[in-house]
N, C-alpha and C positions, 0 to 999 in steps of 0.2 A: 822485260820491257813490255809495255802495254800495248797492245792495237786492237781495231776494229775493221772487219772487212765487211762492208757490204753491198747486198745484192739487190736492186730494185726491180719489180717485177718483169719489167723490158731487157732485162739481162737471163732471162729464163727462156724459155720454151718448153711446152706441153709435150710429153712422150708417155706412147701406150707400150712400150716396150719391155718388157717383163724383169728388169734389169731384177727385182724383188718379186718375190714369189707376192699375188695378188692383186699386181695392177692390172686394172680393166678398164684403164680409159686415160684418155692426157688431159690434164689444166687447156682451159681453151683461153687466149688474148680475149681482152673485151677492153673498151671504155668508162669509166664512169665518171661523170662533172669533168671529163677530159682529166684523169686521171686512168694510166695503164697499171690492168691489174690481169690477174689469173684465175681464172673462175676454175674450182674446182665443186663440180657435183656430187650430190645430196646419193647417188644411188649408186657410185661404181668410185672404187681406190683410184683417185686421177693421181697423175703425175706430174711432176715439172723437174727440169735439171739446169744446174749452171755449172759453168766452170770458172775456176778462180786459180790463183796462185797463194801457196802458204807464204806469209808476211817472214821474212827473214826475223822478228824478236818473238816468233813462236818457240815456245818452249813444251816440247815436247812429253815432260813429265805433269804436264798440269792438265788439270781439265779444262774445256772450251764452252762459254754461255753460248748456244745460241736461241737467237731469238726470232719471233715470227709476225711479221705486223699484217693484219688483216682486218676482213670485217664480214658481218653477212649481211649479204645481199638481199634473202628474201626471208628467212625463218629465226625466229628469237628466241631466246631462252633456258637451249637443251645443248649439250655437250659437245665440242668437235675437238676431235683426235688429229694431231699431225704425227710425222714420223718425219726422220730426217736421215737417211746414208749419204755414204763416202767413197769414193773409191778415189784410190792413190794411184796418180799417172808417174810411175817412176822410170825415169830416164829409160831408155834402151832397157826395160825391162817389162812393161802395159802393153798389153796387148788392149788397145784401146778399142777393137772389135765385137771381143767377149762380152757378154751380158751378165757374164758369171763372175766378175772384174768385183763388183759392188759387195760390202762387208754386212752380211746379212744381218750382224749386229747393230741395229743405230741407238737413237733416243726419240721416245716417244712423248710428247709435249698434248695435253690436254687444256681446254680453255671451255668457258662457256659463253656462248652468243648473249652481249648485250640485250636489255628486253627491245630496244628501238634497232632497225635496219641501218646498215651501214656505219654506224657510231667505230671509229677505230678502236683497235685494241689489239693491244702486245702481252706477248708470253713467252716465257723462256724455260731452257733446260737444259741440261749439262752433258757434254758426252767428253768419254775420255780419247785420250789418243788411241789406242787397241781398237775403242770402235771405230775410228774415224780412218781406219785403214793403214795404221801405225805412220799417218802420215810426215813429212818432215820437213822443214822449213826450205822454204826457195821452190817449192816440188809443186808442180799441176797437180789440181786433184777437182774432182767432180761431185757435187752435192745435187743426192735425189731428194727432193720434199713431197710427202704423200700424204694427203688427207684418207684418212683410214675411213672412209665413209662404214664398212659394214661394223666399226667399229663405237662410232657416235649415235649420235641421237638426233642431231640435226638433220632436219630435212630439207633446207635449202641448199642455195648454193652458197657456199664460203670464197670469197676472194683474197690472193694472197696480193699485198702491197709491196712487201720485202722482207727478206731475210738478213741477218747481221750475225757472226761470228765476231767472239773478241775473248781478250784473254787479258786478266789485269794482274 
């Protein structure tokens, strides 16, 4: 069965919490044209997290696109890295505390900055279920998205619009 879940930036919030060895900084809320988005900077791995629930016709033997709709804010031209983990909230068994919860394996999604500022653009990338925390349908689970800033080439800020999982 096919579905789509997704995430619009107002279902996130920014965390400097080391959930992944390297983040130095949380996605901060911003406005743009009154549009909410998440400003993640040019100089330190920000973060951002959601939580979701796995769509009952997830099929756990297949892989999951996700995709990342964004845009940059001030810099054109040069490379920006996202990364994407998982961690599986399983019934009476999460210790939803732990910062060590999150599967240090994700999927790392690269795109390049339009030459014009703010122009939207989407990118997608594949993770399987093992990375996604072996997670399983009907189950809470929490998705970290990190712009790997030491990782790009961009030097501005990158805003994240939304994320979207789906499986066909």
């Amino acid at each position: 069965m096919a579905w789509d879940l997704v995430f619009s930036a107002e279902a996130g919030h920014g965390t400097a919490v080391a959930f992944i060895t390297g983040i130095d900084g949380a996605a901060t809320p911003d406005l743009e044209n009154e549009q909410y988005v998440l400003n993640f900077d040019p100089s330190n791995d920000n973060a951002a997290i959601f939580r979701g629930v796995v769509p009952e016709g997830y099929a756990s033997g297949s892989s999951t696109t996700v995709d990342i709709y964004w845009h940059a804010s001030t810099a054109t031209g040069s490379s920006v890295n996202w990364e994407v983990y998982f961690m599986r909230c399983q019934d009476v068994t999460t210790d939803i505390s732990s910062t060590a919860q999150f599967n240090s394996t994700g999927v790392a999604i690269s795109d390049t900055a339009h030459s014009t500022v703010k122009y939207a653009q989407a990118v997608s990338g594949t993770i399987t279920n093992a990375n996604m925390d072996a997670v399983a349908a009907g189950e809470e689970f929490l998705m970290l998205v990190v712009r790997d800033a030491a990782g790009d080439a961009n030097t501005g800020i990158t805003c994240l619009r939304a994320v979207k999982l789906s499986q066909t």
